[in-house]
Structure formats: C-alpha cells, structure tokens
C-alpha positions in Angstrom: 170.0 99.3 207.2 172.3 98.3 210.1 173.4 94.8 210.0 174.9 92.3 212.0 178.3 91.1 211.1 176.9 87.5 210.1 173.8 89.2 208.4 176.4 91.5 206.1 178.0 88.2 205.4 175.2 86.6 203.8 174.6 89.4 202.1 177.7 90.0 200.6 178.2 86.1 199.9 179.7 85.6 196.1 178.2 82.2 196.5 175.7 80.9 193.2 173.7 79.1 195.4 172.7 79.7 198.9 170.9 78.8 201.8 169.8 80.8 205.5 168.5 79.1 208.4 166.7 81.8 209.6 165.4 81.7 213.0 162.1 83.6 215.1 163.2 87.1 215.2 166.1 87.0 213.1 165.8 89.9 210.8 165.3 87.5 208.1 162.9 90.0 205.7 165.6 92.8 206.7 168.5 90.1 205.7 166.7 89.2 202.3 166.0 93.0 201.1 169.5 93.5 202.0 170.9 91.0 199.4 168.6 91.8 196.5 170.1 95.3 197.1 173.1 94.1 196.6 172.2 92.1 194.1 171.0 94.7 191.8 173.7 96.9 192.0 176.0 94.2 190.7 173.8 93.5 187.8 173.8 94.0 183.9 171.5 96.2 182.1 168.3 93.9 181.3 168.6 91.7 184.3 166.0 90.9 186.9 165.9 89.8 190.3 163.2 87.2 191.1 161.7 87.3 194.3 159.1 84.6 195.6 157.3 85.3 198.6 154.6 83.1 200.4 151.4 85.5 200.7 150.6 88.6 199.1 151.4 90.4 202.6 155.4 89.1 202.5 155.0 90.4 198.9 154.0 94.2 199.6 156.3 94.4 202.7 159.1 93.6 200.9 158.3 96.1 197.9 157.8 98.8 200.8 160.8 98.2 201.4 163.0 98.3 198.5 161.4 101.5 197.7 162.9 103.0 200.5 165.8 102.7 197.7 163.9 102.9 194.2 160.8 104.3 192.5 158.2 102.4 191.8 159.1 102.5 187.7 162.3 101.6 188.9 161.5 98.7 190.8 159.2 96.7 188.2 162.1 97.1 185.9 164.6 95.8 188.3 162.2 93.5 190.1 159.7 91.0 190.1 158.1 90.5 193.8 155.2 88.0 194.2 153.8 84.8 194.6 155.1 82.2 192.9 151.5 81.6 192.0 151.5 85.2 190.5 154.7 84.9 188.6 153.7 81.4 187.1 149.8 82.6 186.1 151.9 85.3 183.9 154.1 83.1 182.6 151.0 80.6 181.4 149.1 83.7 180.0 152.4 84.7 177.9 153.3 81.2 176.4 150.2 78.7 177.2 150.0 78.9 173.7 153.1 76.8 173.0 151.7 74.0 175.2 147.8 74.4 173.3 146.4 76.2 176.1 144.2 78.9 175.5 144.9 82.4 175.7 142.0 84.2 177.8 142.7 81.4 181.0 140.3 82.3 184.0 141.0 81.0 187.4 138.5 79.2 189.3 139.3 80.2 192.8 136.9 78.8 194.9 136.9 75.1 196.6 132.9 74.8 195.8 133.1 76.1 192.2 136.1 73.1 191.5 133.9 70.6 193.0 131.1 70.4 190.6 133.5 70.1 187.7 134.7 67.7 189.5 131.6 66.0 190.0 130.7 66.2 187.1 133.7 64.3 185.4 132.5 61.5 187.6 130.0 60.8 186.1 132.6 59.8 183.7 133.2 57.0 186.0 130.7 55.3 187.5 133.0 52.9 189.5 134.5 55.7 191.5 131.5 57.7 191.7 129.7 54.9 193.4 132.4 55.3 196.4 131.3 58.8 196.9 127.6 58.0 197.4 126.0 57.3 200.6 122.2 57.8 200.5 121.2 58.5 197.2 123.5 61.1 197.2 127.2 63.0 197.3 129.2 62.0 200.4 131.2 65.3 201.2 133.8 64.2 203.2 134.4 61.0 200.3 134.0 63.4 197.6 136.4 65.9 199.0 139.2 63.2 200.2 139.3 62.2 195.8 138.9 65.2 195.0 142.1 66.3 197.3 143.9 63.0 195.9 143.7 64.6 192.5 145.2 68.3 193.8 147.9 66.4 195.4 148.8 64.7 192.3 149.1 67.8 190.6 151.4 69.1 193.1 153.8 65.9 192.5 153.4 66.8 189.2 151.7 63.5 188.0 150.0 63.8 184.6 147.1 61.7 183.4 149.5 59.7 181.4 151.2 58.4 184.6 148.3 56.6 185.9 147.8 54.3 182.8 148.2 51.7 185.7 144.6 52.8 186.8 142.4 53.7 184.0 139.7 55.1 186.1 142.1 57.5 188.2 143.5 58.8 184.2 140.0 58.8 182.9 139.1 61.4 186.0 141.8 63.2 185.8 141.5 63.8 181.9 137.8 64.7 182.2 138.3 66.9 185.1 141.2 68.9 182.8 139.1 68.8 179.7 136.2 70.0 181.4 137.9 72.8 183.3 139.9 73.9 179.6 136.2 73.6 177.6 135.1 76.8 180.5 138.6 78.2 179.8 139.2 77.7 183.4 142.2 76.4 185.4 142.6 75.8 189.4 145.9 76.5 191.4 147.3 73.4 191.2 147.1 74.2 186.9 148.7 77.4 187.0 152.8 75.5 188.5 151.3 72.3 186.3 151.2 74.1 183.2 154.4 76.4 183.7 156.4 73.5 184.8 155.4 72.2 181.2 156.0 75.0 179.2 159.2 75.6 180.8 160.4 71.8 180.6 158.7 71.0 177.3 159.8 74.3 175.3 163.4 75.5 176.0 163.5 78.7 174.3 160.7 80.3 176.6 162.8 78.6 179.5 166.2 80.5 178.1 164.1 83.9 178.0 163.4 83.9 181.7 166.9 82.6 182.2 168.2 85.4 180.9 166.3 87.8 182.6 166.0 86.3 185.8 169.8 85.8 186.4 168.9 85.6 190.6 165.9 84.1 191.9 165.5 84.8 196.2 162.8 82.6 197.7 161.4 83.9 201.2 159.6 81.0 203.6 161.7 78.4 201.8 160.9 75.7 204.7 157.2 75.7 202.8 157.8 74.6 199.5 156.4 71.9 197.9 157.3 69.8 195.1 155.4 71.8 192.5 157.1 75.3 193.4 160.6 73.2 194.0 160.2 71.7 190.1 159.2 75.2 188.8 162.1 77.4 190.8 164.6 74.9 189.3 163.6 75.0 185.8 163.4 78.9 185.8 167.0 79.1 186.7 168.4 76.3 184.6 172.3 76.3 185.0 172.7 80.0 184.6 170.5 81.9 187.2 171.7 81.8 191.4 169.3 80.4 193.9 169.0 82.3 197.4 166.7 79.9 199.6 165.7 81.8 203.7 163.6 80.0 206.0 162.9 78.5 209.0 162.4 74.7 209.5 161.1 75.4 212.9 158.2 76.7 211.2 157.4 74.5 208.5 153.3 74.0 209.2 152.1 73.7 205.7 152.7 69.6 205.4 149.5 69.4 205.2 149.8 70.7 201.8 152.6 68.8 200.7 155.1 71.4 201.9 158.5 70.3 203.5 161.7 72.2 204.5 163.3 68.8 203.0 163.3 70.9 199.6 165.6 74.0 201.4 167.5 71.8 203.9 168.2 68.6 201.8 167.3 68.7 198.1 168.8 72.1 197.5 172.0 71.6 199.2 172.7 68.5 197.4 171.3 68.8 193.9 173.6 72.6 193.7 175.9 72.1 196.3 174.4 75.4 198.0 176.5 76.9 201.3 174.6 77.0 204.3 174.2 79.9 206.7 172.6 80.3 209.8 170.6 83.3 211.5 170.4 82.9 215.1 170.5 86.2 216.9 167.1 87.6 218.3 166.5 91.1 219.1 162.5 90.7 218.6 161.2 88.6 221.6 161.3 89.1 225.4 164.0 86.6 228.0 160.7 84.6 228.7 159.6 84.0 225.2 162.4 82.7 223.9 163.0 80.5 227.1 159.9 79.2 226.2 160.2 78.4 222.4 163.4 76.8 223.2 161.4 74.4 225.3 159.0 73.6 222.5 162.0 73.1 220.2 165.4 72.5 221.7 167.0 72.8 218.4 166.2 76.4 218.6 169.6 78.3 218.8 169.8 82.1 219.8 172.1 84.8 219.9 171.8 88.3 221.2 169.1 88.3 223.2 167.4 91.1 224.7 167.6 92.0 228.0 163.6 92.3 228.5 162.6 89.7 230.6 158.7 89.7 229.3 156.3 87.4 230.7 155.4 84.0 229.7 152.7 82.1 232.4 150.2 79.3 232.0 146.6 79.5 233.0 144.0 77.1 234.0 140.7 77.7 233.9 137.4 75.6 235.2 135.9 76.3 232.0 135.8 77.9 228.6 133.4 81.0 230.1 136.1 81.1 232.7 139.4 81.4 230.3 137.5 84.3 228.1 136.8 85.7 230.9 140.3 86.0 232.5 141.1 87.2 228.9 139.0 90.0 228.9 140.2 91.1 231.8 143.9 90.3 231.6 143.4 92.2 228.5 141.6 95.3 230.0 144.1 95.4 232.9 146.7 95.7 230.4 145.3 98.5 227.8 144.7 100.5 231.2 147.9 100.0 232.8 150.2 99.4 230.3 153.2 97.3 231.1 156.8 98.1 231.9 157.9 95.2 229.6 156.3 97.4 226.5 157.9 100.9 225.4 156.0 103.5 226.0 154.4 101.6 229.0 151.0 101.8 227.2 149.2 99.3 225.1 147.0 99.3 222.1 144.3 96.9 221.2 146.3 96.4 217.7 149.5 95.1 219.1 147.5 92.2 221.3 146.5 89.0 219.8 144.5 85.9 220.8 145.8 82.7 219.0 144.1 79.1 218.9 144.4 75.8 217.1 141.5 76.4 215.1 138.3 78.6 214.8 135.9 77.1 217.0 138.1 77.8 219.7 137.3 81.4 220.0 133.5 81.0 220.2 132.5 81.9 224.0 135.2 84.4 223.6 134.2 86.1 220.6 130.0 86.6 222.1 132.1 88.4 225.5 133.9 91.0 223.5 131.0 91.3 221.5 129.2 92.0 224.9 131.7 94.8 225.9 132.1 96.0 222.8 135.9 95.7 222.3 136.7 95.8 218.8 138.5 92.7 217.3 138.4 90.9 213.9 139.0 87.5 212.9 142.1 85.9 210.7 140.7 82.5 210.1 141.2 82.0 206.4 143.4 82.5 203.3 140.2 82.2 201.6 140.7 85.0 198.1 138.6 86.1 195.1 135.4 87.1 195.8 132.8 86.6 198.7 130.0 89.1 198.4 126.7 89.0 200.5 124.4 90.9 199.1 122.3 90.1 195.9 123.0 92.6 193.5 126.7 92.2 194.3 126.3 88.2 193.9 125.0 89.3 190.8 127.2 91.8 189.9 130.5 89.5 190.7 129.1 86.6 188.5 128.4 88.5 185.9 132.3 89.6 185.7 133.2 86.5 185.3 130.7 85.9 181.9 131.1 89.1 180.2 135.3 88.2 180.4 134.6 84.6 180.1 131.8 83.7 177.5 132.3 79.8 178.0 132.0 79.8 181.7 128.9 77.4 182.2 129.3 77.1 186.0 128.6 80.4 186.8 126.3 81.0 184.3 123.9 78.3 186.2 125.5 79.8 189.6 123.5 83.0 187.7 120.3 81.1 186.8 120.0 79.6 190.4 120.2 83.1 192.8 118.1 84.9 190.7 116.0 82.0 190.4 115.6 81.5 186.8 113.9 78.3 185.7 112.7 79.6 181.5 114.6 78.1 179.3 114.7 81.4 177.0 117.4 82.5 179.4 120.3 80.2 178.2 123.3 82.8 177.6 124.3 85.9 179.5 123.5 88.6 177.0 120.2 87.7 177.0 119.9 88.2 180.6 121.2 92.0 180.0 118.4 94.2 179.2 115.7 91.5 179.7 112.7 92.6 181.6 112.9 89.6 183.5 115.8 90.6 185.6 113.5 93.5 186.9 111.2 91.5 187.5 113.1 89.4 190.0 115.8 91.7 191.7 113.1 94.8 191.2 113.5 97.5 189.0 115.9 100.1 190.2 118.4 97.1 190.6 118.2 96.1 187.4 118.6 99.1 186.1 121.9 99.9 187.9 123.3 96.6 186.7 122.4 97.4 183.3 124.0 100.5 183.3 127.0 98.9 185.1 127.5 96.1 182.3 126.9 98.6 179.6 129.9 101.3 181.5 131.8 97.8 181.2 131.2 97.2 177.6 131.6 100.7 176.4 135.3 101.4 178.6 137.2 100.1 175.7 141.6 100.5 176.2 141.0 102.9 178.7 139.8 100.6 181.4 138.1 102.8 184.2 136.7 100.4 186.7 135.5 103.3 188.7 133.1 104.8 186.1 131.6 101.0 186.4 131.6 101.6 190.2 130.1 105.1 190.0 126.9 103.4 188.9 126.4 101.7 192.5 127.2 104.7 194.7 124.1 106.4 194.4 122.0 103.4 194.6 123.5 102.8 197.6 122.9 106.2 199.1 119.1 105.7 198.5 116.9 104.2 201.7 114.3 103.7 199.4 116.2 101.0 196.9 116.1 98.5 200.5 114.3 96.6 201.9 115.7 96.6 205.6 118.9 98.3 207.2 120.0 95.1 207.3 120.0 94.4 203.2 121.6 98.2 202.9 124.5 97.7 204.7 125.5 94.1 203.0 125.0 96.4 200.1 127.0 99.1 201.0 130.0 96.8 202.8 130.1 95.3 199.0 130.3 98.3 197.5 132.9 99.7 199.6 134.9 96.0 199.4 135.2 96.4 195.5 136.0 100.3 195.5 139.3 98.8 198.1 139.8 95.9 195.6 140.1 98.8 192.7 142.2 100.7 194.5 145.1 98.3 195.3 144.4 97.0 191.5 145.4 100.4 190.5 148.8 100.2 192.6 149.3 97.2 191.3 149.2 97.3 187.7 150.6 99.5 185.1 147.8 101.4 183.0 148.9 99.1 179.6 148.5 96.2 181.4 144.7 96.6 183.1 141.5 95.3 181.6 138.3 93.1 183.0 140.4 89.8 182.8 143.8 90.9 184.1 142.0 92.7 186.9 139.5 89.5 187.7 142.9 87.1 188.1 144.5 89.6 190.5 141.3 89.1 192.6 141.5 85.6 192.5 145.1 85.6 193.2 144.6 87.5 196.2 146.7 90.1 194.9 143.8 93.2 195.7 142.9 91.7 198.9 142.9 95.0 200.9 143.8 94.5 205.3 140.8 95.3 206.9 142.5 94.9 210.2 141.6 96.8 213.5 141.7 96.1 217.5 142.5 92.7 218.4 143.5 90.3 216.3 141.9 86.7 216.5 144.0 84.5 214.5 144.2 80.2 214.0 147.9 79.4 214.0 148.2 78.9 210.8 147.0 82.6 209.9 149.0 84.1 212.1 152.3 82.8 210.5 154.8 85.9 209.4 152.7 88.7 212.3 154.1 89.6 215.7 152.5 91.4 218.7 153.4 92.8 222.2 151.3 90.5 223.8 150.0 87.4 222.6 147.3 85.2 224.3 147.3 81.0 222.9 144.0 79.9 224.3 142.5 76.3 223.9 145.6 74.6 225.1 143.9 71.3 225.3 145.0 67.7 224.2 143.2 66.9 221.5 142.8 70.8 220.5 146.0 71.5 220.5 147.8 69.1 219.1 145.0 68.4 217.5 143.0 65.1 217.8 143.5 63.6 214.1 147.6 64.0 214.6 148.1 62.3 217.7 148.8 59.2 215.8 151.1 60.3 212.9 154.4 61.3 214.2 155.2 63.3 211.3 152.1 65.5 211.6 153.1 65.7 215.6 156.2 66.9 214.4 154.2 69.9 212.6 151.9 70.6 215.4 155.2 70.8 217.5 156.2 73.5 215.0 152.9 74.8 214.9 152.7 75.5 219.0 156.3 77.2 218.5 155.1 79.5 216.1 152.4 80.9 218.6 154.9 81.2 220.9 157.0 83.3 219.0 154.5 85.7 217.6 154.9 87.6 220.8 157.6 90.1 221.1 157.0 90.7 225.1 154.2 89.1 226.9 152.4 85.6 226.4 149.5 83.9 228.4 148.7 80.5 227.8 145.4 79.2 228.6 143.3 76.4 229.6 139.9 74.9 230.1 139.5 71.5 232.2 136.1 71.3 230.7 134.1 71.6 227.8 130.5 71.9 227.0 129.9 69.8 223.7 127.2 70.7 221.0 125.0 68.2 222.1 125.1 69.6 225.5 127.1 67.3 227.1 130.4 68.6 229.5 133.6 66.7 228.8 137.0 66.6 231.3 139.6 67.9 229.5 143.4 67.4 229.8 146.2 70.3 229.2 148.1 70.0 226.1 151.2 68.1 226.4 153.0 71.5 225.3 152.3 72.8 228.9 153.3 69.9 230.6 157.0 70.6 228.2 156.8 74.6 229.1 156.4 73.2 232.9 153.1 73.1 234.4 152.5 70.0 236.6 149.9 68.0 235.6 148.2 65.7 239.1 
C-alpha cells in the first residue's frame, strides 16, 4: 500500500508502546494493517500478533486484508483477529478450569433470557425485589435499571466480595452468578470477568499468552471500557508492545462505560506510550469536512481533497414533508448522478439515511415501501439467534439443550411455545420421539425435527452441519407442509438464515475445531452473522459507526431528537451526542442533506412545534 510520510512513520515506529489519534478519513484501518505487517516480519518463530477489533465487521475487513499478503493457514498462525469478546471466551473455555469454572460454558446472549435469571435471584431478596414491583407485578424499566447496575459492575470489575458493605447487592450478585454457573451459562459481561481472573489469579496461563502474543494492536481504542482496558493489560504483562488507534471525536459508547480516557490518558501514563496523530483526509468532500469541523473544532485536517461536495440543511413543515423531499432528492440523484461522485452515476448502495434513533425513520420507511425502493434497516447489534417461524424456534432451542443438558431456561422457553403443560415432559430427550410433539407442531414437522436431532446425534468428530440442514430443505419445498404463504416464507427465510450462518462458520473455523458447542458460541458472538445488506441503508447513528457512503441523508434533526431529550441535562452525555452528530457527518464521502421537521404528530394524535437541533444552528442555519 502507498503511504503517507507520517502514516510510514507510525508504522515503522520501534516504539513498545504506542498510541494514533486517528481522525475521519485518515486511513486508519490502512495504517493498522500496515504495522502488523511490519510487525510480523520482524517476529520470532512462535510469536503472534494480537489484534482487537470492535465488531465482527472491523474483524473480517482487516483479515481481507492481510490476506492480500498471506494464506489463510498462514494467517491463523501468525494472527489472531477478533473481538476482544472472541479472544477472551477462548481463553475461559481453555483455562476456566483453573478458576473452577466449568468446561462446556454456554453463552446466554439475549437481554430477555438474562432477565429471568435475574429475576429469579430476587427472589433471593425480597427487600430489593419489592423496589421492582409496581402492581402486583415486575416493573420493567426498575427491573432493567438493577439489572444494568449489576452489568456495570461487572465491567468495573466489582466482585461480590466488594459489596460486603451492602449484603443485599452481594447476596444478588452471588445468586445471579450461581444461578447462571448451575445452567452452565455465562453473559458478556462473564466472559472479560472471568479472563481478567484467570489471567490475574494464575500467572502461568498469563506467561503463556505473553509469550505468544508478544504485540497486541487494538482498533477503536477511544471505546474501551474498563473491563477490556484491565484484560489488554494483563495479557501483555511487561513483555508484550501495546499499539492503541482511535478517534476520540468518536467516542459514542459512554453509555456503556466506554471512554477514550483509557487511549488518551491511562495508557500514556501507566507505559509512557508516544503519541501520533493522523490528520490528513482524502475520504470526504471540501463541504463535509467544513462541516464536521464545525461540530468539533478540535477536528484538525490535512490534505484535503479538492471536491467541494455538498453539505445543505433542510426544513420541512412536517415529517410527511422531509420523507418526501428525501425520496425525491434521492430519485433526482440515482437518475442524474452527480458531478461530485465518479462516474457521475449513483447507486442505491452507496446512499444512506441516518437518524438519532429508530422511530425516526417511520413515515419514511411506509413511502419507500410505497415506491418500492429497496432499503434495509441497521438498527441493532442484536446477535445469536432470532428466528420467526415455529419449527425454527423449535429447532434453535433445542441446540441449545442437546449441547447444554442443564439449561432450564430454555428448556421452559421449549415447554411454553409448543405449549406443553403434562408434567411427563420434564427433560429434552423425552420430548424427542414423543408422539406429543406431532401432535402439537403436526406430523410432518415433527418428523423433520426428529430426523434433524437424530443427523445431530449420529455426526459424531466429523461435524457436518449441513447433513442436519438437509433435513429442512425439502420440507420447505413442500406447499403442502403450510399453512399460509405467509408461514412458508418465515420458514423458508429461517432456513436460508442458518444455511448463511453455516457457511461463514465453516470460514471461520478449522475442521478440528467445529462441533455443536463451538459453533453455537460463534452464533452468539456474532461471529456467523452473515450482511444481508442491499439498496439503501437506514442506519441509527450508533450503527452506522465504521461505514461511509457518497451521499448521506441525517434526518430528525430536532432538539430533543437529536441531541436527544434524556442528555440535555448531563454535559458529559452532550459531550457524546456532540460526537455522535459528528459521526453522521462524516459517514459521507461527498454529499450530505440535513433535515428537519417543525412538527410532529405524537402517538396520541396530538401535533407538537418542534425546534431544529442546536447542531444546525452551529453548522449555520438561522433560527427566527
């Protein structure tokens, strides 16, 4: 790769420890491949490189490519790309032992699933249980703000010993753990816990993956929290180099305890790591960058290109009138291209609609749904499994008991959609084969799941997912096994979802390694999620972080939308949305439309006045 003459310096810097300031545009990812190039080449037979991305998406780009330089045998020998999430679930699979965990650990991926366990250990304490009942019954948003207090003291890496001070905080958290172990079942927050332990608590695992791991690079270092700051530390020890690139002007994960504090202060002073900064830009139009420099004047650039772009703010009566404009903006612009754009002409994929959140895309989601433009959403980092139809419900739940004999939660989760109420059915096998499952999902259902648990059971080493998978194909190919069109093509969606999920399984794993279990927490890691992404992109900032399009639409710009309402009075949350608007802005490489509504019909039917965000009065719009 060609790089600039301060990019080829950090590259080549003999520095231990080091940190980039990378701005918008930088060539940050090109920057980072760069050095674990070089990295590599100057290593010893038997060393790795670590590399720690943010999503599963930074992970495969980044793999893509360093292949450009090595086979794929080559590069899991030489390197470890992933998660940190990923790199710390193997490390608790390998040595949980040490610390009395179990062996055959099962993550418990979903929000919901965590929330009964964790309602369950209240019952433990009746004192704090009593806070989250209103009405005879669970208070969601009570129940959710203890439960979140518990994740976010796993994060700080607060043990139930540390609250002796408040017995029934320890006694919650300990039930909640021991409950979770009894299933064999962790959370997220679990998998850094329990590595931070093993690596504290027992120094000779910690010395193995020192030697190994003599350089660990960490990509979107502005969003680590405490946990993933702890962990990165005690993997290196005194022995292994630290390379740290991110962006401050994009930290937007405070919510989750994330700060760029860790890159820009705790780093620098706990190793005395030298500082570079990135601040050339040869991504974004003359406009953009004008603009993001507004939003955040600390915003340095260098090199920019000589494409002036466009960058305009819109008002609009209402939100039937900004989708509108949209629409058409966005249909003048596919049929007429741009002079901004190479090539002239546009495609849906390289245009984007941002917003503060979801909701915001409502009335503009029904119109292209109206004119038939194609677009999908990018709302959620939600992973693991979310099927729709029944026999895949089924199907996915019964995964997670035949790996998992001691998982009660789904075992009820089971009971209740196929609506079992005998108590002769108190144990997955003696659902399998049991007349009674015909009986409820109907015959030739049962029968395919039969076959498919029995495939499963009978795979052995050789674990060929697919043969299971055969078993659904042709019962998806018959009319006759549905009800409605409707009910065949949930089917057939879920089908096709899981053959995907194989798939990038298969190019993610070595044949040794795969079996029901190892395969089930790449799915809940989010390591088989397969991109389903065509026409335009509809994306809440927060999704949208690490993309960048030709032309980028940030609709919703209202006060209390964006920034959003529940900030307005917490000046280090502002400070986020702040970084939050400037990330929209620079997710477009040419052209970017702001919008507006001055009103907005509510739920209840009533029309509310609205106000333009106070990021339009900083980009320039006059406000009367």
């Amino acid at each position: 790769m060609n790089l600039s003459p301060k990019q080829q310096e950090i590259v080549d810097a003999p520095n231990m420890y080091c940190y980039v300031i990378a701005g918008a545009g930088s060539g940050k990812t090109r920057t980072l491949t760069e050095r674990i190039r070089k990295l590599l080449s100057e290593g010893k037979r038997g060393e790795k490189v670590l590399a720690i991305t943010f999503s599963n998406k930074a992970a495969n780009e980044l793999k893509e490519r360093l292949l450009q330089s090595y086979s794929n045998d080559q590069l899991q020998e030489l390197v470890y790309v992933g998660t940190i999430h990923n790199f710390c679930m193997e490390l608790v699979l390998q040595h949980g032992t040490t610390i009395g965990l179990s062996q055959d650990l099962h993550i418990f991926e979903s929000a919901e699933d965590r929330l009964e366990i964790f309602k369950e250990a209240l019952n433990c304490v009746p004192q704090l249980k009593q806070k989250c009942i209103k009405g005879g019954k669970f208070d969601s948003k009570s129940l959710r703000d203890l439960f979140e207090s518990l994740s976010k003291a796993k994060r700080n890496f607060k043990f139930p010993a540390d609250y002796a001070h408040k017995p029934n905080s320890q006694i919650l958290y300990q039930e909640y753990n021991n409950l979770m172990l009894a299933q064999n079942a962790i959370d997220f927050d679990d998998i850094l816990l329990y590595a931070y332990r093993i690596l504290s608590e027992k120094e000779s695992v910690a010395r193995i993956y020192q030697r190994i791991y003599k350089h660990i690079c960490v990509d979107e270092a502005q969003d680590l929290n405490r946990s993933q700051y702890e962990v990165i530390k005690a993997l290196a020890g005194t022995s292994s180099g630290i390379f740290m690139v991110g962006d401050p002007s994009q930290a937007i994960y405070g919510f989750n305890g994330s700060s760029s504090q860790f890159m820009t202060y705790n780093f620098p002073k706990e190793y005395d790591a030298r500082k570079f900064v990135l601040v050339e830009n040869y991504r974004s139009s003359r406009t953009v960058i004008d603009a993001a420099k507004k939003i955040e004047p600390s915003f340095e650039m260098e090199g920019q290109l000589p494409i002036l772009g466009e960058c305009t703010i819109n008002g609009f009566d209402n939100e039937e009138s900004e989708a509108l404009w949209i629409i058409e903006k966005l249909t003048a612009l596919l049929e007429q291209g741009h002079p901004d754009i190479e090539g002239n002409n546009i495609e849906l994929s390289q245009c984007a609609v941002l917003a503060r959140n979801k909701y915001v895309f409502a009335t503009l989601e029904n119109l292209l749904l109206d004119k038939k433009i194609d677009y999908h959403l990018r709302a959620s980092a939600n992973q693991g499994i979310n099927s729709e139809s029944t026999i895949f419900k089924v199907f996915d739940l019964s995964l997670r008991l035949l790996m998992n004999p001691k998982d009660v939660l789904h075992f009820l989760e089971l009971r209740r959609i196929l609506g079992i109420t005998s108590n002769s059915i108190t144990s997955f096998p003696e659902l399998q084969h049991n007349s009674l499952l015909g009986t409820v999902i109907g015959e030739q259902a049962s029968s395919v799941l039969n076959a498919a648990w029995d495939t499963i059971q009978s795979l052995g080493s050789m674990f060929r997912f697919d043969r299971v998978l055969d078993c659904f194909q042709e019962y998806c190919n018959v009319e006759n096994n549905f009800e409605n069109d409707n009910e065949r093509l949930l089917t057939l969606n879920d089908y096709s979802a899981w053959v995907d999920r194989w798939n990038t399984y298969i190019k993610n794993s070595s044949v040794d390694d795969r079996n029901l279990s190892n395969m089930m927490r790449s799915i809940a890691l989010g390591v088989t999620n397969t991109s389903k992404e065509h026409g335009l992109t509809l994306s809440t900032v927060h999704m949208s972080k690490g993309l960048e399009f030709d032309v980028v639409f940030i609709m919703g710009l209202n006060e209390g939308t964006f920034p959003d309402y529940r900030v307005l009075n917490d000046s280090v949350q502002l400070d986020e949305e702040q970084h939050n608007m400037f990330v929209s802005i620079t997710r477009s490489k040419r052209l970017c439309y702001l919008t507006f509504p001055s009103e907005k019909m509510m739920p209840w039917g009533a029309v509310k006045k609205q106000m333009p965000s106070r990021y339009l009065v900083q980009l320039g719009l006059v406000v009367d």
